[in-house]
C-alpha positions in Angstrom: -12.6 -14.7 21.3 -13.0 -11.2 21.2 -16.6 -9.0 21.8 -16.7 -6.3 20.1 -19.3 -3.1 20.6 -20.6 -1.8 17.5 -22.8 1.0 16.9 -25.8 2.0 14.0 -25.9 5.2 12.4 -29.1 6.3 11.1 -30.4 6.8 7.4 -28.6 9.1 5.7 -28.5 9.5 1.9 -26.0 7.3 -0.1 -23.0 8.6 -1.6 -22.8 5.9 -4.7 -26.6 5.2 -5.6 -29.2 8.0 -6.6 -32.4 7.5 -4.6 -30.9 5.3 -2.0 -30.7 5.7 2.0 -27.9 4.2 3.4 -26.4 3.6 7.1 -23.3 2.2 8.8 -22.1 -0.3 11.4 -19.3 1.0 13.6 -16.6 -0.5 15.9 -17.7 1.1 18.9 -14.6 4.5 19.6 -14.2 3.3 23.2 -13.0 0.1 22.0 -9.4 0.0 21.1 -8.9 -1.5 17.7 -5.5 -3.1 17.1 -3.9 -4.1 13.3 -4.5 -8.0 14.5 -8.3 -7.0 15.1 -8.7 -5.5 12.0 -7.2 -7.4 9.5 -9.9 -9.8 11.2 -12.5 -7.2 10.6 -11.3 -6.8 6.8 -11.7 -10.6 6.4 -15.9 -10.2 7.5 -16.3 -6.7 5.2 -15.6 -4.4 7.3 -13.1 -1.1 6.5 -11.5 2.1 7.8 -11.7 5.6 7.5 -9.3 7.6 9.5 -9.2 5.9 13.1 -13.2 4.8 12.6 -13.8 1.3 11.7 -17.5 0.5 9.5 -19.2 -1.8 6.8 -22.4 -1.1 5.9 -25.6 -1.8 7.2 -28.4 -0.5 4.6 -32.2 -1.8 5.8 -33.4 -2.4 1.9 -30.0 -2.7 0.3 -26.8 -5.0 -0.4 -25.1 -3.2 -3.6 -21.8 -2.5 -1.3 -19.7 -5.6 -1.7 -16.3 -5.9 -0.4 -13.8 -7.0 -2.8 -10.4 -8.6 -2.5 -7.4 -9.8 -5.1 -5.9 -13.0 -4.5 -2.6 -11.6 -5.8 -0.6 -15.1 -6.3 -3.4 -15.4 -9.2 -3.9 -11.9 -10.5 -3.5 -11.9 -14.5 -3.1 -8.6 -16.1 -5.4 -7.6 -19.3 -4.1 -6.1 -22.3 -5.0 -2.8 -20.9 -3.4 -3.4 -17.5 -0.4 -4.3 -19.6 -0.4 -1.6 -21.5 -0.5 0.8 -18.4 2.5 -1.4 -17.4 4.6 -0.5 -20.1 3.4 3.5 -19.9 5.2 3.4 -16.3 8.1 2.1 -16.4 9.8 5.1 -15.4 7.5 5.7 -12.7 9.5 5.9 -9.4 8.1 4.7 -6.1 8.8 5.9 -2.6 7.5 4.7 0.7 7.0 7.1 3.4 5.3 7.2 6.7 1.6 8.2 6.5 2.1 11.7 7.8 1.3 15.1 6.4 3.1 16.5 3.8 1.9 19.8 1.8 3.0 18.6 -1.3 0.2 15.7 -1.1 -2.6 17.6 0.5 -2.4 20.1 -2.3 -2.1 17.6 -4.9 -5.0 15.8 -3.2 -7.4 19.1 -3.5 -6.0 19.4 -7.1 -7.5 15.7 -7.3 -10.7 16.5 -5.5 -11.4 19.7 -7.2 -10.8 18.0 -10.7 -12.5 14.5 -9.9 -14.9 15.2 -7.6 -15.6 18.6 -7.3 -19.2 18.1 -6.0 -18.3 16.2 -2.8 -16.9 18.1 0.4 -13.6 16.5 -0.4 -12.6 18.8 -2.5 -12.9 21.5 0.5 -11.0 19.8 2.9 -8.8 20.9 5.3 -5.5 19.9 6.5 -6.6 18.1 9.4 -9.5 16.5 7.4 -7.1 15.3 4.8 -4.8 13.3 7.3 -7.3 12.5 9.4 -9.0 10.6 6.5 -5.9 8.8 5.4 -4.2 7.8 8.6 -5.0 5.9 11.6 -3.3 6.1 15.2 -3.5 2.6 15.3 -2.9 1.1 11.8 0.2 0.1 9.9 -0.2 2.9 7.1 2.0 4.0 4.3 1.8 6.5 1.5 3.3 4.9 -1.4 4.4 8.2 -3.5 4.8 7.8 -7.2 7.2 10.5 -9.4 7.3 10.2 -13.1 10.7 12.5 -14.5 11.5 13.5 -10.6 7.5 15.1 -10.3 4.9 13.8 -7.8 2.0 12.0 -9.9 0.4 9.9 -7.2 0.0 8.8 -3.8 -1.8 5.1 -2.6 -2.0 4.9 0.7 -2.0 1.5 2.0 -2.4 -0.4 4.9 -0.3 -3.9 6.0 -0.6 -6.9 7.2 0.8 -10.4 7.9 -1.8 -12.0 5.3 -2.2 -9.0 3.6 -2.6 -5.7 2.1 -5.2 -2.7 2.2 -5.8 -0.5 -0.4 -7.0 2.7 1.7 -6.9 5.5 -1.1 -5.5 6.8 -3.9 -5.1 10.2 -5.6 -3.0 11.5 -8.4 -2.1 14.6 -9.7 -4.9 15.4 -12.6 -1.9 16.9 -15.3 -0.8 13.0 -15.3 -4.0 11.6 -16.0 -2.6 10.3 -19.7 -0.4 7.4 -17.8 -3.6 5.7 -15.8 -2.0 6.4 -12.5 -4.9 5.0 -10.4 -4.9 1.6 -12.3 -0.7 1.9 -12.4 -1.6 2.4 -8.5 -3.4 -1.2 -7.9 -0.8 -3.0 -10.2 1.9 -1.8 -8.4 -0.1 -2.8 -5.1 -0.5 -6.1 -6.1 3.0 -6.3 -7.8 4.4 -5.4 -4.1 1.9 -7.0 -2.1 3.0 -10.7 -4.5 6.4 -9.8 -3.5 6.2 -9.4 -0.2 4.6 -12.9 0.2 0.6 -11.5 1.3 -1.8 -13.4 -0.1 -4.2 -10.6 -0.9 -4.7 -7.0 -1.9 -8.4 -5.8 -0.5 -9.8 -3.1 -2.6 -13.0 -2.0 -0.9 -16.0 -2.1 -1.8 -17.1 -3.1 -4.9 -21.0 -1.5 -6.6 -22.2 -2.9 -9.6 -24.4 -0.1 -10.3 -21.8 2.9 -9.4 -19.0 3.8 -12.0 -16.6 4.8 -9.1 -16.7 1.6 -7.8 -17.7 -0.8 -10.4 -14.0 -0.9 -11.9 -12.6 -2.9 -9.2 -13.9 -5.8 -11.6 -11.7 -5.1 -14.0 -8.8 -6.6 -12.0 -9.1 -10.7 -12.6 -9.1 -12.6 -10.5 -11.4 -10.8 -7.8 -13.2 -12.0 -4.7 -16.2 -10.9 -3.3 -17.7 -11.1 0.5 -21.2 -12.5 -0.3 -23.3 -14.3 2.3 -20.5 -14.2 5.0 -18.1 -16.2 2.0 -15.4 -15.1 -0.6 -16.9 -16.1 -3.7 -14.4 -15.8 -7.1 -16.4 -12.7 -9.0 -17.2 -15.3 -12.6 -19.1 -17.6 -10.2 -21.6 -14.9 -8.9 
């Protein structure tokens, strides 16, 4: 057994949910996380940004579900298929999760063109990396080309049991070939592969377009209660 120190953050305003206050649970920074530890942590809800370790903690709310893909089971729809078929000259790379200028500036081209409002879209260097990697964590940026050009980067983080699903950005001049949903197929494609038994996706919000996609991949778990429910039986 393991204790682990956690810490609440107070209200602050939510980032998915108009008129909603939000706050966090965090793995304590004094306490030195290891890959083992969290992939234990991602099995109860929790995930990471940068080195920091969270899941929410809301007083008067519960919309933040985490959401997994059991990818021995995953079915693709006839859209998914049809992004399938759109790619098949996509080429994929694996590199070390390190800073490259090529993918910052594609990822403030993605930013400025997707989310323009947020302070993503103003980030720095060191804020870019520093929200993608981990000093701790088995990270990689899978980089996608299409006709020799970078499209795409997911960045992802492994496991024994599984994978993560950290981020993923794309160039915006490729939006026509669906290269965040080519992203998770090619996730779960892998992580099948590779023998993991699931691809975690985040959090999943009903009521938030960002995040209510995740859905669309079949069949999806959610963390509800303290149990992985299948998402048809909620």
């Amino acid at each position: 057994m393991t204790s682990i120190p956690l810490f609440i953050t107070g209200d602050h305003p939510c980032s998915y949910l108009d008129g909603e206050s939000a706050r966090s649970a965090f793995v304590h920074p004094a306490f030195q996380i290891t890959p083992a530890i969290y992939a234990e942590l991602l099995k109860h809800g929790f995930r990471r940004s940068g080195n920091d370790v969270y899941a929410p903690q809301c007083r008067h709310c519960s919309a933040c579900v985490s959401a997994r893909i059991p990818v021995a089971r995953f079915d693709p729809d006839r859209r998914q298929k049809r992004c399938l078929k759109k790619n098949t000259e996509t080429h994929v790379v694996l590199k070390p999760a390190v800073f490259e200028q090529a993918h910052y500036d594609m990822y403030l081209r993605y930013q400025n063109s997707r989310h323009a409002e947020g302070s993503m879209a103003h980030a720095g260097a060191s804020d870019y990396i520093d929200f993608l990697a981990s000093d701790w964590c088995d990270t990689l940026f899978a980089e996608f080309s299409i006709a020799g050009e970078l499209s795409a980067i997911a960045v992802i983080d492994r496991f024994p049991h599984a994978w993560s699903a950290v981020y993923t950005f794309f160039d915006p001049k490729f939006a026509d070939s669906s290269p965040g949903v080519y992203a998770v197929l090619w996730q779960i494609e892998e992580a099948r592969r590779q023998q993991r038994e699931f691809l975690y996706l985040g959090y999943w919000i009903k009521n938030c377009r960002k995040m209510a996609y995740k859905s669309d991949y079949q069949p999806l778990q959610l963390y509800i209660d303290q149990v992985w429910r299948d998402f048809p039986g909620l």
